[in-house]
GUMARDREN-387324 format. One record per residue (C-alpha): x, y, z; residue in one letter. Coordinates in steps of 0.001 Angstrom, whole numbers, plus 500000, padded with zeros to 6 digits. Example, Ala and Ser with C-alpha at 12.3 -4.5 7.8 and 13.67 -1.06 7.14 Angstrom:
% residues 2
- 512300, 495500, 507800, A
- 513670, 498940, 507140, S
//
This chain:
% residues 278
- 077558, 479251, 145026, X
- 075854, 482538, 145101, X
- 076296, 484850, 141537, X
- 078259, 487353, 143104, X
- 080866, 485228, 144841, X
- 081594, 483301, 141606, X
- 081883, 487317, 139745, X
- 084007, 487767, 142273, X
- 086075, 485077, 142293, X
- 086521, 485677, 138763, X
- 087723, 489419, 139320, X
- 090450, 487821, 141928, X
- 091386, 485171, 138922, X
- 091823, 487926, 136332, X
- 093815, 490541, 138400, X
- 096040, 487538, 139816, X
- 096639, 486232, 136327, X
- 097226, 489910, 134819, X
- 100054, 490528, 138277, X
- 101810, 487225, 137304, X
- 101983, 488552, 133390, X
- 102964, 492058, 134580, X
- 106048, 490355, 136712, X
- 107040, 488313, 133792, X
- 106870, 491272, 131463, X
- 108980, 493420, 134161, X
- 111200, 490585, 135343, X
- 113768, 491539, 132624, X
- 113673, 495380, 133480, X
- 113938, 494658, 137490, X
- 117078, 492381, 136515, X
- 118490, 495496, 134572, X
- 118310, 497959, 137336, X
- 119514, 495694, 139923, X
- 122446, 494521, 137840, X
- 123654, 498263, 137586, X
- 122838, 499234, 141403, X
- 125372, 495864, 142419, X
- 128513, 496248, 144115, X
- 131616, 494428, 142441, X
- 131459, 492117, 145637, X
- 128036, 490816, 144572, X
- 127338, 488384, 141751, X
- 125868, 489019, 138419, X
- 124313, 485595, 137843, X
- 122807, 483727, 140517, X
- 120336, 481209, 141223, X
- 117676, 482116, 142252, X
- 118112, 485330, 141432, X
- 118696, 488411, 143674, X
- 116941, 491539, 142429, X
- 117788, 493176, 145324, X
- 121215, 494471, 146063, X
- 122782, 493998, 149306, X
- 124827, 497089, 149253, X
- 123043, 499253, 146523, X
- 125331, 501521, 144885, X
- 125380, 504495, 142084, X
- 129474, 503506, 141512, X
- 128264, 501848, 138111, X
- 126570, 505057, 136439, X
- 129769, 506768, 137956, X
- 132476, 504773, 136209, X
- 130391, 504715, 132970, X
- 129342, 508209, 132796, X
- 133172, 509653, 133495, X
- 134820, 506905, 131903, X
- 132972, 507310, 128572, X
- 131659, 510101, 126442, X
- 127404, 508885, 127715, X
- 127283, 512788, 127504, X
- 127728, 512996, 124127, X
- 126098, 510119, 122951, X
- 122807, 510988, 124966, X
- 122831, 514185, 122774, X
- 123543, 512993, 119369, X
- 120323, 510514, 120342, X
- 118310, 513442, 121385, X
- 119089, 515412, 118545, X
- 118492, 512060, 116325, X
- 115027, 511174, 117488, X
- 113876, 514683, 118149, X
- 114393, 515565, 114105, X
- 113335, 512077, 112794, X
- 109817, 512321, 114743, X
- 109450, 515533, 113812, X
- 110160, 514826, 110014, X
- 108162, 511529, 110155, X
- 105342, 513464, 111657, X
- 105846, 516233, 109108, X
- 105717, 514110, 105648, X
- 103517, 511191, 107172, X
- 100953, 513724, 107510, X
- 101349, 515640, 104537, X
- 101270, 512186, 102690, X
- 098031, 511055, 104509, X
- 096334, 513996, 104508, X
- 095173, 513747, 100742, X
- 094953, 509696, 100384, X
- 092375, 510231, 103328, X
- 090186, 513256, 102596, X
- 090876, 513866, 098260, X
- 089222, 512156, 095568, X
- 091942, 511927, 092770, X
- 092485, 509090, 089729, X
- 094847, 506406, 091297, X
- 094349, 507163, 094931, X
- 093631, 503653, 095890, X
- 096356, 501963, 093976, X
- 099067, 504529, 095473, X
- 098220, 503858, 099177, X
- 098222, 499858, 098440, X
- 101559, 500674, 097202, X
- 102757, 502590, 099855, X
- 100941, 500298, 102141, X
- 102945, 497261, 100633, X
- 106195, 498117, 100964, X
- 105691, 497484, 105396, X
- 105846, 493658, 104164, X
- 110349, 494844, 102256, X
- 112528, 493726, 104981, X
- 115411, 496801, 105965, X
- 117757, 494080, 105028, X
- 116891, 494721, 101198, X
- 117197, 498147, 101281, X
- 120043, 498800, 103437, X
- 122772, 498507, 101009, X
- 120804, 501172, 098275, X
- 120058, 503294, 101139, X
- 123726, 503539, 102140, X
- 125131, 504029, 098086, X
- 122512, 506704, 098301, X
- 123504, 507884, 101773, X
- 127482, 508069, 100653, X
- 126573, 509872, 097180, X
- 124684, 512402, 099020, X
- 127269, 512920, 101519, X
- 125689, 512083, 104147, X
- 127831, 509295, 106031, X
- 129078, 510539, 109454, X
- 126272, 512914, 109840, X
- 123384, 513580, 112103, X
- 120758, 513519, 108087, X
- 122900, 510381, 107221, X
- 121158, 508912, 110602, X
- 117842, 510369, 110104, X
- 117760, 509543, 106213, X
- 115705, 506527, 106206, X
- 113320, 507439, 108497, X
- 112019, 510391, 108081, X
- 108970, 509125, 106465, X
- 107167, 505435, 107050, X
- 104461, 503572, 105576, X
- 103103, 502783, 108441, X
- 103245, 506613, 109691, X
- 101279, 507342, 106624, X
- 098568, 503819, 107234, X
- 098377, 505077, 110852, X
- 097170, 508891, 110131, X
- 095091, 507983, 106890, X
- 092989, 505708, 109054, X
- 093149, 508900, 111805, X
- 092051, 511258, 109053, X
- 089220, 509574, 107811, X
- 087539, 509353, 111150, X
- 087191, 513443, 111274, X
- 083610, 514232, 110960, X
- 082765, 516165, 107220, X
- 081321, 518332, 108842, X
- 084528, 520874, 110090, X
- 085707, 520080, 106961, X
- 083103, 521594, 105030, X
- 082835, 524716, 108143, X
- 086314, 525241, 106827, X
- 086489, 525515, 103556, X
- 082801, 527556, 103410, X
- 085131, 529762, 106264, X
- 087564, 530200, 102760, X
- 090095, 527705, 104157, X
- 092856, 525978, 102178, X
- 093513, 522809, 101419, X
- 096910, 523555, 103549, X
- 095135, 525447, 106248, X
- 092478, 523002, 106693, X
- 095090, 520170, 106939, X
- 097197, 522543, 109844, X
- 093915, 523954, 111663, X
- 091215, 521319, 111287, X
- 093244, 517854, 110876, X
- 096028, 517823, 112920, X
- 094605, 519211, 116264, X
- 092092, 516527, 115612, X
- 094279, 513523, 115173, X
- 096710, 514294, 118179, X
- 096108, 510704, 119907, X
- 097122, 509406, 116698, X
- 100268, 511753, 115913, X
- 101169, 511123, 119926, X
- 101126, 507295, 119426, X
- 103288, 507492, 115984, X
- 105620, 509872, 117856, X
- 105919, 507582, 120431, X
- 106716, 504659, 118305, X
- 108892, 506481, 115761, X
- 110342, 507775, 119095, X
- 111347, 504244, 120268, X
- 112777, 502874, 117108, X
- 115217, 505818, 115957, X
- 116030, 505672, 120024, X
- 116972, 502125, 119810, X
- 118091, 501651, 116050, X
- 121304, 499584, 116384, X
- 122220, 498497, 112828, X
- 121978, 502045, 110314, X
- 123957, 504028, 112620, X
- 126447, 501276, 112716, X
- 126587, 501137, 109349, X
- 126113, 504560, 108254, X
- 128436, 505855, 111203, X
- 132581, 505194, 111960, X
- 133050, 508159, 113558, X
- 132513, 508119, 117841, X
- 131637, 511733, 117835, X
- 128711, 510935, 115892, X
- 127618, 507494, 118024, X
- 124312, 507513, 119735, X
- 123700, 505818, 122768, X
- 122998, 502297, 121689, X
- 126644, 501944, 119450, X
- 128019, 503793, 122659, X
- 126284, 500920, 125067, X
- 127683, 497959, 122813, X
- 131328, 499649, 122513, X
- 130770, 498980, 126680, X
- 131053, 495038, 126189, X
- 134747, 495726, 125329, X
- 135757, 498837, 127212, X
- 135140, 497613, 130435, X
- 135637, 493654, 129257, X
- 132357, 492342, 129997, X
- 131613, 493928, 133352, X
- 127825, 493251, 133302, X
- 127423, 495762, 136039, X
- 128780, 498873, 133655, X
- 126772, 497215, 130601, X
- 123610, 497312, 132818, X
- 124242, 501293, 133846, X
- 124725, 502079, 130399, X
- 122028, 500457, 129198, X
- 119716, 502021, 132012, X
- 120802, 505431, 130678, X
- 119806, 504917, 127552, X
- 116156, 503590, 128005, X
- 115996, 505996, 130626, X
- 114924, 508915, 128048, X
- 112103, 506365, 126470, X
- 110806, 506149, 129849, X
- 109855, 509801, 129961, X
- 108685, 510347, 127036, X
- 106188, 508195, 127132, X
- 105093, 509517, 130130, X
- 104512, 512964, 128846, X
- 102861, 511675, 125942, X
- 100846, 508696, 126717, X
- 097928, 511309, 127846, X
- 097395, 512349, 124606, X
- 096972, 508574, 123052, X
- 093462, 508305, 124795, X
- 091467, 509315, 121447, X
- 089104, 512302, 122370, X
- 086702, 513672, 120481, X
- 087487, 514728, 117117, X
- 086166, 517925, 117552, X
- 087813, 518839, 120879, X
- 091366, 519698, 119264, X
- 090356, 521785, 116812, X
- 091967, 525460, 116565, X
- 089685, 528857, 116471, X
//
């Protein structure tokens, strides 16, 4: 067989093999949406499947959205995630800035420390973070929520390794300019780690967005619920009605959804020097 028949044959093989792991992946997701766009006539669970509706209907996001306070918990979510990437952003790189690009006496053995504590389960720290939490006051509020997020080792990893890749050379072209060590991290470093920051937003994005288990510990109050305490109150509301569950839960990945397509431009790393301010 001919070299370029077997290439090809090969470039068939890999895009039929990545299609069948892209419908696996999105099997899940398709089930979701279909679930919430079914009629109460139609069933839930059926074999094989049907992912498409026979009579598609909005009734679902309806019932859920007038039935229960979504409103509210979409913007206690927003205002949640919003202020935690913007903090986590905020410290991660102030934290990173110096580990990466200043020579001081323990520098090394305060990022393995920092790096270490990834491998402390949440479980061990949950019940000091919440004493803390309820001695600062902060139970049943929007900082209570944000509290043990708003910095992450692996926010600080993530940018070290991003500051170390800019060149020495804009470093130096700032401070001969008479730059700070605070101006050169604002005007040099950050415009020239955005793919980095965009992918830490994004993920810091996703898990204060889906955190189930601090809010529900560190929140009683259902003014103060964000979306996913508000989707698993759902299971007993409407008694199991898989159809509402799925509507709710579409609401509240719909949000994830868009932000990563406003932001997943700027994960493509460009070059370093391409970002930086005048």
């Amino acid at each position: 067989m001919p070299t370029s028949q077997t290439r090809l044959l090969k470039i068939v093989g890999l895009y039929l093999a990545l299609c069948a792991i892209a419908v696996i992946m999105l099997f899940p997701l398709l089930w979701l949406i279909s679930t919430a766009l079914k009629s109460p006539s139609e069933q839930v669970f059926s074999f094989p499947p049907q992912l498409i509706p026979q009579a598609p209907t909005l009734a679902n996001f309806r019932t859920v959205w007038q039935s229960y306070p979504f409103g509210q918990y979409l913007t206690n979510s927003v205002i949640v995630a919003s202020l935690t990437v913007t903090l986590n952003l905020l410290f991660c790189s102030l934290a990173a800035y110096p580990l990466a690009r200043l020579s001081f006496r323990g520098r090394d053995v305060i990022f393995a420390s920092v790096v270490s504590t990834i491998m402390i389960p949440f479980q061990i720290v949950m019940i000091p973070l919440y004493v803390l939490t309820v001695q600062l006051g902060l139970r049943n509020t929007y900082l209570g929520i944000i509290f043990p997020a708003i910095a992450s080792a692996f926010g600080i990893f993530l940018l070290r390794q991003a500051f170390q890749g800019v060149p020495k050379e804009l470093e130096e072209a700032a401070r001969i300019d008479g730059c700070t060590e605070l101006g050169l991290w604002w005007h040099v470093m950050i415009p020239a780690v955005r793919p980095a920051l965009a992918t830490l937003a994004i993920f810091v994005f996703i898990g204060s967005w889906s955190d189930f288990l601090w809010p529900l510990i560190v929140i009683d109050r259902p003014e103060y619920y964000t979306l996913p305490l508000g989707v698993a109150n759902l299971a007993s509301t409407f008694s199991l009605d898989w159809r509402l569950i799925a509507a709710g839960s579409v609401i509240s990945i719909l949000p994830i959804l868009i932000v990563f397509l406003f932001v997943q431009r700027y994960i493509i790393p460009t070059a370093a020097g391409s970002g930086v301010k005048g």
